[in-house]
Structures are given as C-alpha cells and as structure tokens.
C-alpha positions in Angstrom: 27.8 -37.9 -17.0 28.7 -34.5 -17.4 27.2 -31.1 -15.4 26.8 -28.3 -17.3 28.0 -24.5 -15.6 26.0 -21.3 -15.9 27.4 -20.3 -19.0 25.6 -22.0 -22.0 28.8 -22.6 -24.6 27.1 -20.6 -27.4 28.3 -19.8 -31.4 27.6 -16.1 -32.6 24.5 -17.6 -34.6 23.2 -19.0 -30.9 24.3 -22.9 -32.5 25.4 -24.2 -28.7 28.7 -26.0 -28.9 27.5 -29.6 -27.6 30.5 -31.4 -25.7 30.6 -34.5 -27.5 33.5 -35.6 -30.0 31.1 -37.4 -33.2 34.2 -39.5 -34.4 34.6 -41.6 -30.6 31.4 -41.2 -29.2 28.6 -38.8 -30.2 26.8 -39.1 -26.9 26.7 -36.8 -23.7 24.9 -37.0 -20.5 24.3 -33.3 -19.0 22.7 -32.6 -16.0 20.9 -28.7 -16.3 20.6 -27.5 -12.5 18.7 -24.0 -14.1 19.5 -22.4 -10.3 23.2 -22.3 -11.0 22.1 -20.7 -14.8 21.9 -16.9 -15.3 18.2 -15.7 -14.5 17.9 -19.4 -14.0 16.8 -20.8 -17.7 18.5 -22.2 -20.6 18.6 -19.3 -23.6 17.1 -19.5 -26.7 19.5 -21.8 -28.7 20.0 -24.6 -31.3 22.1 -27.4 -31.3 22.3 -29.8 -34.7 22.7 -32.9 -32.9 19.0 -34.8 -31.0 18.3 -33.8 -28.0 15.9 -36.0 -24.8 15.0 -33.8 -22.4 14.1 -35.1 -19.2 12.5 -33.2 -15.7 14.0 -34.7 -12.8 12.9 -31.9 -10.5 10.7 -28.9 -11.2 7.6 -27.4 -13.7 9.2 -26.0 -17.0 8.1 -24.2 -19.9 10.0 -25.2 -23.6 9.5 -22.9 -26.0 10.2 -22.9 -29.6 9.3 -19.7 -32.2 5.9 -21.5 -33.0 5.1 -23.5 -29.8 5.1 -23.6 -25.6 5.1 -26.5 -24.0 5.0 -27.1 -20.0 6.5 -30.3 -18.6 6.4 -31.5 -15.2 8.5 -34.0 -13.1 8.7 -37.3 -14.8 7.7 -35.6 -18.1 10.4 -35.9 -21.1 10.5 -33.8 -24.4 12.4 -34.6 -27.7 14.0 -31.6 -29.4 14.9 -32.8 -33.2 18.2 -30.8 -34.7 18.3 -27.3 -35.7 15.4 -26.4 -33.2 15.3 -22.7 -31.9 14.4 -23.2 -28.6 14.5 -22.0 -24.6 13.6 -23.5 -21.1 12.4 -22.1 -18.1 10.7 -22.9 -15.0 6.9 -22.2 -14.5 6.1 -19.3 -12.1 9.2 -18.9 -10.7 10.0 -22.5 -9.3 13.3 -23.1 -7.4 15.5 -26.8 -7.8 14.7 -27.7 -11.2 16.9 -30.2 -12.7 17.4 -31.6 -16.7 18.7 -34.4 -17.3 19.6 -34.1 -21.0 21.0 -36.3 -23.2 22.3 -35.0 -26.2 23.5 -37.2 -29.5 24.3 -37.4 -32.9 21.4 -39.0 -35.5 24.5 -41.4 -36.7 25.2 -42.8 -32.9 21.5 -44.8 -33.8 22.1 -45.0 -37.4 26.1 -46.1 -37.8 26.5 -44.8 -41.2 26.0 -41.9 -43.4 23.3 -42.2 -45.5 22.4 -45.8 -44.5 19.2 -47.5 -44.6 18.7 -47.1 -41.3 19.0 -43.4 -41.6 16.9 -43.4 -44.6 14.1 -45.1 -43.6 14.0 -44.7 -39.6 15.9 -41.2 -38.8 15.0 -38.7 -41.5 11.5 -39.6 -41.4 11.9 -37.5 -38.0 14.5 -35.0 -38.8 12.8 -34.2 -42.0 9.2 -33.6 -40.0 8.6 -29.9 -39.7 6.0 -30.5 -37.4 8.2 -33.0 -35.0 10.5 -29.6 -33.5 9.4 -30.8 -30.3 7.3 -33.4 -29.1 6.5 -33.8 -25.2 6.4 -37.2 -23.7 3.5 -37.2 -20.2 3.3 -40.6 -18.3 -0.1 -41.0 -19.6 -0.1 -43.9 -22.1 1.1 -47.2 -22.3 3.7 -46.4 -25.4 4.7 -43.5 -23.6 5.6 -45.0 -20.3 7.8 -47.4 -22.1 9.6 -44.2 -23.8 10.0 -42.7 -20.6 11.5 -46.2 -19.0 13.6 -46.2 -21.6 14.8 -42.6 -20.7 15.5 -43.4 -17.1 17.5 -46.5 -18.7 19.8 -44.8 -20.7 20.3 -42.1 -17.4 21.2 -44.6 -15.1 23.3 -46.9 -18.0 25.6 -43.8 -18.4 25.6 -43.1 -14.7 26.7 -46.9 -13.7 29.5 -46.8 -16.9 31.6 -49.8 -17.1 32.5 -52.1 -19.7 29.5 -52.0 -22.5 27.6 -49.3 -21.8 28.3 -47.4 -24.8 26.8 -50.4 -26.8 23.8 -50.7 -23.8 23.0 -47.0 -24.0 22.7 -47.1 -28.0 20.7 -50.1 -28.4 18.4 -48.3 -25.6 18.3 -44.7 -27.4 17.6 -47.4 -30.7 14.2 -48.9 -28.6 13.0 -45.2 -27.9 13.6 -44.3 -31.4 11.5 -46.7 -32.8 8.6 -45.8 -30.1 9.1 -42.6 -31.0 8.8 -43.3 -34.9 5.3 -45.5 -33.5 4.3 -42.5 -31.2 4.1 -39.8 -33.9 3.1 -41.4 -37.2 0.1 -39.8 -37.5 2.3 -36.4 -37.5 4.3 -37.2 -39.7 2.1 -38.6 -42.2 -0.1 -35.1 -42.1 3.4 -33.3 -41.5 2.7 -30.3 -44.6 6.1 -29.4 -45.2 5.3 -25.3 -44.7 8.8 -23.2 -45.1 10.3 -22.3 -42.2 10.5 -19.0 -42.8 10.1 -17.4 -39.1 12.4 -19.4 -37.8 14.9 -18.9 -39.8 14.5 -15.4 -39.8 14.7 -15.2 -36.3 18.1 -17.1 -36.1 19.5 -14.7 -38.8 18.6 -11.4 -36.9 19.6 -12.8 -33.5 23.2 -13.7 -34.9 23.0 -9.9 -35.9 22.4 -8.8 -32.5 25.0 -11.4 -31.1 27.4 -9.9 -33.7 26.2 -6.2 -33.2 25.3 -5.7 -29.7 27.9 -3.5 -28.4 27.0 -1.3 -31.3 24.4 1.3 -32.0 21.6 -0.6 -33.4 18.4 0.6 -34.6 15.2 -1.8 -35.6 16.5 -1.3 -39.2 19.3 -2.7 -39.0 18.2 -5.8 -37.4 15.6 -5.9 -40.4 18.0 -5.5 -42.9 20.3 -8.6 -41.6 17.4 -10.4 -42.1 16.3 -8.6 -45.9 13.1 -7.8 -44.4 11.2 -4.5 -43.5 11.1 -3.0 -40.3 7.7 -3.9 -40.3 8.2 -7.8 -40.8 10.7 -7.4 -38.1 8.7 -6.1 -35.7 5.9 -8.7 -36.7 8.2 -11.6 -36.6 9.5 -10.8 -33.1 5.9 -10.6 -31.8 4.7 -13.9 -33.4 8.2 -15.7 -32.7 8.7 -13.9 -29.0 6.1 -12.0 -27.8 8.9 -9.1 -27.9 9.4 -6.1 -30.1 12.9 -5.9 -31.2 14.3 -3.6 -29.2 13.3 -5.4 -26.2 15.2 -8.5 -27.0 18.3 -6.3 -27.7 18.1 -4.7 -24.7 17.6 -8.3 -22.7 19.8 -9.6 -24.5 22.7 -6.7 -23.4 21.5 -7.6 -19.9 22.7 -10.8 -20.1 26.0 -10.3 -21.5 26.7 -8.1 -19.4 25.4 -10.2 -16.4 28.0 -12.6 -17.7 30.7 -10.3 -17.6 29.9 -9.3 -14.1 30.2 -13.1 -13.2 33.5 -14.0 -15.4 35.4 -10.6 -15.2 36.7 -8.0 -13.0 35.9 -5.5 -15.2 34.4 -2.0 -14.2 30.3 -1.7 -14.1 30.7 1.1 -16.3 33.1 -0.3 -19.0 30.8 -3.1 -18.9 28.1 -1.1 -19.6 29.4 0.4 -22.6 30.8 -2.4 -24.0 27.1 -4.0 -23.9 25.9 -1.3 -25.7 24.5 1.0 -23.6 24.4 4.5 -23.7 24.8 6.0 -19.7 25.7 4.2 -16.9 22.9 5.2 -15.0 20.4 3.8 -18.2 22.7 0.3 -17.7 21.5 0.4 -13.9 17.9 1.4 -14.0 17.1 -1.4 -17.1 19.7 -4.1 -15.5 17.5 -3.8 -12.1 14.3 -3.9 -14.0 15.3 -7.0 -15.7 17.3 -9.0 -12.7 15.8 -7.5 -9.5 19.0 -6.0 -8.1 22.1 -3.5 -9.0 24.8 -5.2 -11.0 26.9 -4.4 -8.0 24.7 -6.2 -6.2 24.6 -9.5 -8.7 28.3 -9.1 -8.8 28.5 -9.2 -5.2 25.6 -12.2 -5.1 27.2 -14.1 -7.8 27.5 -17.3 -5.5 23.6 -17.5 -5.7 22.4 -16.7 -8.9 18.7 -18.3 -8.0 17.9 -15.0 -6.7 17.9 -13.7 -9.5 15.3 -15.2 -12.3 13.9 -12.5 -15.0 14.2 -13.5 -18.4 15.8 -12.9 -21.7 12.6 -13.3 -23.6 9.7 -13.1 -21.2 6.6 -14.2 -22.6 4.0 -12.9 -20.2 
C-alpha cells in the first residue's frame, strides 16, 4: 500500500512516473486523498501501465479528450494504457478518496508476447473504444468485478506470505470479466485514428516544455504541425478551453507548486511561470484558486480550500 502526496510525479510529456519496479513486481497500491492534491484533482495525465480506479469516498468526474464520466462511492473505472485523462470531484465535494491500483499488462500475462497476451490482453489494449470503461454496482457481472476490486485492496493491505501470487490470480479473474463485460465493444470497436489525442499530448508537452516562455497560440500550433485554427478547435473539442486558457491554468499550477515546495519570492515565481507583471500573476492566480498566493503559501497545510481547476469544463 502506498499513499500518494500532492505532487503528481509527472514527465515533460505529462507520462506520470508510476512507482512500481516491472522487473520485481509491476504492481502498486495508491491511495489518492484529492484534498491533500493541488486544487484538489488529479491533472490531466497518462501513464503506460493499466490502471483500476476505485471511489472509496466521494462523487468524481474522469475525463478523457473524447469522454466524461461520473462515478460515485462503490463505483470503479478501468483506465487502459496511454489514456489522457483527469479526475475530479463533482460540485465541489470534500473527502474523496481513490483507491488505485496501478500494474503492468505483463503482471496478468507473464511473458512478452505470450498467448496469454495475444489472445486475452491486447484484445483490450488494442480497443480504441475501451480508454475507459466505468464499472456501477448494477449488474450481476459487474458486482463480481467490483468484489474482485475490494479483493485485491484488502489482499495488498493484509500482505504476507503469497499475496503477490493472490493479488495476480485476482487482477487475472477481473480481467477475464472484463474481457466478458465489454465484448460487444470491442467487436464494433472501428479502429478511428487517434488523432486529437495525440495532438493534445504533443502541444501540452510544448507548454510543459515552454511555459516560462513567451508563447503565443502559434506556437503551440506549430509543436503540433497544425494551424492556429485546428489548435484552437482541438482545445475546445478535447477541453472545453481555448489555448491560452490552459496555458495560463496551467502556469497557475506550477507556480502553486512552487509556492508549496520552495521559498522562493512571489515575484520570481511569477516570472519564472511566465507571467508578465506581478500584479497580472495575482489578479489571475486569485481568479483561479480563490485566494493571494501569499495567502495559499501561508494556507499550504490545507490545500482543500482551495479547489479551481486546471481545465475546468463548465
């Protein structure tokens, strides 16, 4: 069992660095209190490993570039590998707790290129319409997934000699339900490119690369080989943003981060972030988090308070 801290361990292309070694045990058990996170989410991210996502506490929204999902307590959502994707709780909610776990496809398979990966893993992982897929208490198949779920929490909680083996043959029964649970999908799955997506990750790597810099919509296009005009459009169909406003959310929360991990000045801060004035880093920084960065500084014990998003989808 591991509990994650408010920082989200994140590449320059937004790939999260999952804590898990895949040559001893490609497994981890994280538990996501989204109180003790920045603005109280998980940021947009990817991960290549499998991800089951469970609500122990709370109402969330997952989001992906294409798809919003909400899940209550006792809800569970799969999140296949190289998925864009956020989290957030509904209308503000306070407590909410993830249990995720986290593993690679070859923890279930054993091998590379195996049968069992052939013929029971890619099926999924190959499935561009199985980025998500949300798993409610409301059928009988589904209530043995999410009993499996709890299983595998509360096999890596007790520990002890054989639960690596106890956990995997568990994870191995939800596989196989989730293979029976989304057949249909898969077998009308039309393989579209995944052009958006990809696109997305590509300019947001830009602005992860570029964001203490002057950047103009342009440029963010241009990482991207698109037009200004695709960017914009891609932005709004992906994130309900224009381009500029994710930059400028996205400078808010580096620099919230700073305020939390450094000692550094607000105004160097600031300008390191990309910002022009001081006084331009206040007014947007309130607008976004609901207080001064002085203020979040001096609050940084209780970062519930503080709960506006990087990509607000209204």
């Amino acid at each position: 069992m591991k509990e994650i801290d408010s920082f989200l361990n994140l590449k320059s292309n937004n790939e999260e660095i999952v804590p898990i070694d895949s040559s001893e045990y490609p497994f981890v058990c994280i538990y996501r209190y989204l109180d003790k996170c920045i603005g109280n989410l998980v940021p947009w991210h990817w991960h290549s490993v499998l991800e089951l996502s469970y609500v122990a506490e709370g109402e969330l929204e997952y989001q992906t570039p294409e798809e919003t999902f909400t899940l209550k307590k006792g809800d569970a959502m799969f999140i296949n590998s190289d998925t864009l994707h956020f989290i957030r709780p509904v209308s503000q909610r306070k407590n909410c707790l993830i249990v995720a776990f986290l593993f690679d496809m070859h923890f279930i398979s054993g091998m590379y290129n195996s049968l069992l990966e052939q013929n029971y893993l890619r099926p999924i992982l190959n499935c561009r319409s199985l980025k998500m897929y949300p798993i409610h208490p409301d059928s009988r198949r589904r209530l043995e997934m999410l009993t499996s779920i709890l299983k595998v929490r509360d096999l890596d909680k007790a520990g002890g000699f054989g639960s690596e083996f106890e956990v995997r043959h568990e994870l191995s029964r939800f596989w196989c339900l989730l293979l029976e649970e989304t057949e249909t999908i898969r077998r009308e799955d039309r393989k579209l490119p995944d052009t958006d997506s990809q696109r997305i990750k590509t300019m947001m790597h830009f602005i992860e690369e570029h964001y203490g810099e002057k950047i103009a919509i342009g440029d963010i296009a241009e990482s991207a080989g698109i037009s200004e005009r695709e960017c914009r459009r891609c932005f709004g169909s992906c994130m309900n943003l224009s381009p500029v406003d994710y930059l400028n959310k996205f400078r808010i929360r580096k620099s919230a981060e700073r305020l939390l991990k450094t000692g550094d000045s607000v105004l160097d801060i600031s300008l390191d972030c990309g910002f022009a004035s001081n006084s331009y880093f206040g007014k947007t920084f309130r607008e976004e988090m609901g207080c001064t960065p002085k203020e979040y500084r001096r609050n940084a014990g209780n970062t519930s308070s503080f709960s506006r998003e990087v990509t607000d989808r209204s």
